[in-house]
N, C-alpha and C positions, 0 to 999 in steps of 0.2 A: 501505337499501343502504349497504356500509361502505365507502365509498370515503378513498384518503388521498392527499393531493397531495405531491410531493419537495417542495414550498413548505413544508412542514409544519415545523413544531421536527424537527430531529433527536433528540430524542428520545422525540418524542409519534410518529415512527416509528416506532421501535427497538421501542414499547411497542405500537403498534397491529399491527405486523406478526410479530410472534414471539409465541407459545405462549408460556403461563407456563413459565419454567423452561428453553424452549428457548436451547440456546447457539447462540453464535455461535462459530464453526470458522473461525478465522484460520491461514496459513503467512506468517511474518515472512523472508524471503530476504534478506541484509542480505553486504554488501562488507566484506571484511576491508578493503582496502584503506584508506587515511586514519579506519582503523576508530574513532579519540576524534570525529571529527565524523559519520560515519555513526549510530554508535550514540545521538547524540542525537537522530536524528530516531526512531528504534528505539523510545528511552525513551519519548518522547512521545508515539507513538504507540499506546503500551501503555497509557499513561496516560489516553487521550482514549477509548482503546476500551474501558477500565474503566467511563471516566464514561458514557459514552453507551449501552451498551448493560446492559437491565435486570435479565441475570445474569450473574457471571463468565467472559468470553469465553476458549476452548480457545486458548490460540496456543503454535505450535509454533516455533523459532524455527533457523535454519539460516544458518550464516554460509558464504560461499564467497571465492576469494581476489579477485576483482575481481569489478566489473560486466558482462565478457563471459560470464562464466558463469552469472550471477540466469537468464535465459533458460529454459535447462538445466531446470534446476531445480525451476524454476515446475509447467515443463511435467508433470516428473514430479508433481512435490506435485498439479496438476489433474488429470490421470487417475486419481491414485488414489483420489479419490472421496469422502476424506475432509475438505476442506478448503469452504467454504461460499467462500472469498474466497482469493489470494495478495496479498500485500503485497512490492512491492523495493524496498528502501533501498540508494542507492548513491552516491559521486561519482565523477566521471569528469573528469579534470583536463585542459589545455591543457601538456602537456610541450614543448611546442616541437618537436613533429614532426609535427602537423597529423592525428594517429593518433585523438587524442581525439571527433573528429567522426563516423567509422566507427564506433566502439567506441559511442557514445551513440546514432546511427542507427540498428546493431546492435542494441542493447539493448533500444531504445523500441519497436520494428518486432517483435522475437520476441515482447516480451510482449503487444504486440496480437496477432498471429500466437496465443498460446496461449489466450487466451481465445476468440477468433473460433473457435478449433478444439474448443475442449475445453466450453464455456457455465459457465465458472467465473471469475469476473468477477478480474483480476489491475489492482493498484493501482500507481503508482507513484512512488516518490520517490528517484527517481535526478536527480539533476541533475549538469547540465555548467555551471560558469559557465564566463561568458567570459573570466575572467580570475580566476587563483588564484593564490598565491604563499604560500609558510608562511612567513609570517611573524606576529607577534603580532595584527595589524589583525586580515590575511584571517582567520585561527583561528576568531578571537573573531568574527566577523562573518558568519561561514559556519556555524559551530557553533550562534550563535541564531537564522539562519534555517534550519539542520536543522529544528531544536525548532519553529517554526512550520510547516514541511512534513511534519513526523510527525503532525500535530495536525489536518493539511487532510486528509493522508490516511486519518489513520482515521474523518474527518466523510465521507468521501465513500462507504470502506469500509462504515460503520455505512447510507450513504440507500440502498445501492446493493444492499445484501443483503436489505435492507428490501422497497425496492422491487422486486425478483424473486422474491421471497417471496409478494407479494402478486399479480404476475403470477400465478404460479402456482396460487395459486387462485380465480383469474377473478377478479382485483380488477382495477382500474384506478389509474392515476398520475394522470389527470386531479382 
């Protein structure tokens, strides 16, 4: 019996759960908005989904003007049937008007909303810190934690397609 546990390497995933040759069908949704730091977690997540999975993964890539709109989005990219995972990249800043809280709610809540609806499993890497300022620190300190949350999300993307994969043909996660 071929069972595989999420315990497993991610990669000894990637490879027990996919057909040779089968791709992986990624949509990358990503915020124009503070777009030099979003697109680092973008890059990196192209990067890690390179590494991990064992043939060139399909990624489409879609940029919209902020994080209240990834939502949107998603939802269409999920219905249309082509996408095996959605991916959001986004920040959502503290302006001083107490807006960024709704907007991050908003955001986190639709994209459960669309996978609970649609069985297309939607990732994400929108963050709100709690405190942002452009200035040279925050830049440079938010930019390389992008780059490590591009990098968690597509290890989660890579176990998570894996494992539904193997759901589906009466495999087991245990």
């Amino acid at each position: 019996m071929n069972q595989t546990s999420l315990h497993d390497s991610p990669s000894r995933l990637a490879a027990a759960e996919t057909a040779p040759g089968s791709a992986l069908r990624v949509a990358v949704v990503s915020s124009a908005w503070h777009r030099d730091i979003v697109d680092r977690a973008r890059q990196s997540l192209l990067a890690e989904l390179e590494r991990r999975w064992p043939t060139a993964p399909q990624v489409t890539l879609i940029e919209v003007p902020g994080a209240f709109e990834i939502p949107l989005h998603a939802l269409q990219l999920a219905r249309s049937g082509r996408f095996d995972a959605i991916v959001a990249c986004g920040l959502v800043v503290n302006g001083g008007i107490y807006r960024h809280e709704f907007v991050a709610s908003a955001v986190i809540d639709g994209l459960m909303q669309v996978q609970l609806q649609t069985g297309v499993p939607v990732l994400s890497a929108v963050l709100t810190p709690r405190d942002f300022h452009e200035h040279e620190d925050h830049l440079r300190f938010f930019g390389e934690h992008f780059v490590k949350k591009g990098q968690e999300v597509a290890r989660a993307c890579v176990e998570t397609v894996s494992g539904l994969r193997a759901l589906a043909r009466g495999g087991s996660l245990q």
